[in-house]
N, C-alpha and C positions, 0 to 999 in steps of 0.2 A: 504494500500500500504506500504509496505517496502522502508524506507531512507535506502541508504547508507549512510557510514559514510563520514565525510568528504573529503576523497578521493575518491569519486565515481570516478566509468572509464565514458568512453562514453556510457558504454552497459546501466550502471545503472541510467545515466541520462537520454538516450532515453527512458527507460522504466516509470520512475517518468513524465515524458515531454509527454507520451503520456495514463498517466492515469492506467498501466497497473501493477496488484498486483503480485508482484517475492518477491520470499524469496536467501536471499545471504546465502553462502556455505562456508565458507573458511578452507583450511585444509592446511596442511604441506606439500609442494613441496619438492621431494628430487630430488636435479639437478642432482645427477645418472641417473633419471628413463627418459629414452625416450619417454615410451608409455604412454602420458600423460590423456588421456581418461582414458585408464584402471588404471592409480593411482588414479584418481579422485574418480572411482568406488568405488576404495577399498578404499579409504582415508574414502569416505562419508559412505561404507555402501550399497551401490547402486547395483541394478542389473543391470550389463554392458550394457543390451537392454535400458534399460532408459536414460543411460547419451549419448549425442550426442556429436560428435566432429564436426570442422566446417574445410572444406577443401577447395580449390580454385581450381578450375579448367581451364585451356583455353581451349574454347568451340570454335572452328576457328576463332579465333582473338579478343574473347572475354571475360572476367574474368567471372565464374559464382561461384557462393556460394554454395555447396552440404552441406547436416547439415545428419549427416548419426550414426549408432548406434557403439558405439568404441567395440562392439561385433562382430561387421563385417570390410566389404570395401565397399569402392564407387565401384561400377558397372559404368565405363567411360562410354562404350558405353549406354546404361540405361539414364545416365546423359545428353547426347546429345539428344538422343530422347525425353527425357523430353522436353528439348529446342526448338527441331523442327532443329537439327542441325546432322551432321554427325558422328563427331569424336572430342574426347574430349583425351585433356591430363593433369596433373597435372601442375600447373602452377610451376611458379619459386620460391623459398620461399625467395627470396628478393622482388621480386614483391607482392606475396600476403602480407607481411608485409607492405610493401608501400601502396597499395591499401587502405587497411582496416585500419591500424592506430597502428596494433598489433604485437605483436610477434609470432612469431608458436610457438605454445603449448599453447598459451594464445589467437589466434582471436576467437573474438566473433562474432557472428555471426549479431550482435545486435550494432550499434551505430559506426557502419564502416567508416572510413572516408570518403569514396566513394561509393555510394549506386549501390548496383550490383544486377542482378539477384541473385534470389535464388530457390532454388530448397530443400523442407526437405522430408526423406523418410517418407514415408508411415506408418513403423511402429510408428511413433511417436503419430498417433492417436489410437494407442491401450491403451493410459497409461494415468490418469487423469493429471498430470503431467510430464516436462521430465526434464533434468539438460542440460545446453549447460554453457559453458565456459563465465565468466563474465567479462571479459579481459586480463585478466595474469593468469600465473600457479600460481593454489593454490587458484583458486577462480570462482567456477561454480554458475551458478543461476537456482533456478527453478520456471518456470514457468506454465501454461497448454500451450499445442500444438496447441489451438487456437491462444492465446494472442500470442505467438510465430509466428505465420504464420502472424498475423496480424501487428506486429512492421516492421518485415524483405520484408512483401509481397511479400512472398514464396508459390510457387505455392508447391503441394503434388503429388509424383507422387515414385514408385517402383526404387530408385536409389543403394539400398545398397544390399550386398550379404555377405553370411557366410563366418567366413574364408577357 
């Protein structure tokens, strides 16, 4: 199992706390870049399908967790039917900050201050590993897509689409 250094986030003590071997990522944030998935890509080296971004969504009055590939988008409606729900929208990015513990560009999807559903796509079991964000920019983690489904208990189901 991989220590974090003494400043573990939440993501990296959930992970230690339930036994689970991730390797930590850190690369250089540049606070220019918006699209923080695809810096991470290209920071680490990574094919975009591999690294996951973590989105928030309200699902009819509910927050859900989408973990989806920074090569594509959430598919909203996709995401509801995952749920068993109608109609989904991107939550508020003060809320999903609050929720989770994190900043946007930095939620992990892993050690949330508030345990939400989750929903990760599908393609994430094409890959022995995948990189999802470690709690702040500049810091993904990788894990396999099992150990992932099994910290978050995130069900697997077709959420994301090409751009």
């Amino acid at each position: 199992m991989t220590k974090p250094d003494a400043g573990g986030t939440p993501a990296t003590v959930a992970l230690q706390r339930a036994g689970i071997r991730f390797t930590a990522h850190r690369y250089p944030h540049d606070a220019a870049v918006a699209g923080y998935g695809l810096e991470a890509a290209d920071e680490l080296g990574l094919d975009p399908d591999r690294v996951f971004k973590t989105l928030l969504a309200d699902v009819e009055g509910s927050l859900v967790v989408a973990i989806v590939p920074v090569s594509g988008q959430l598919d909203l409606k996709a995401l509801a039917v995952a749920v068993g729900a109608k109609k989904a929208v991107m939550a508020d990015p003060k809320t999903a900050e609050r929720k989770t513990g994190y900043v946007v560009g930095g939620i992990s999807p892993i050690g949330q201050k508030t345990r939400l559903s989750t929903v990760l796509d599908e393609t994430a079991e094409l890959f022995d590993s995948v990189y999802v964000s470690g709690g702040h920019r500049g810091f993904d983690l990788e894990l396999s897509p099992g150990d992932l489904i099994t910290v978050t208990g995130a069900i697997v189901a077709a959420i994301g689409r090409d751009r």
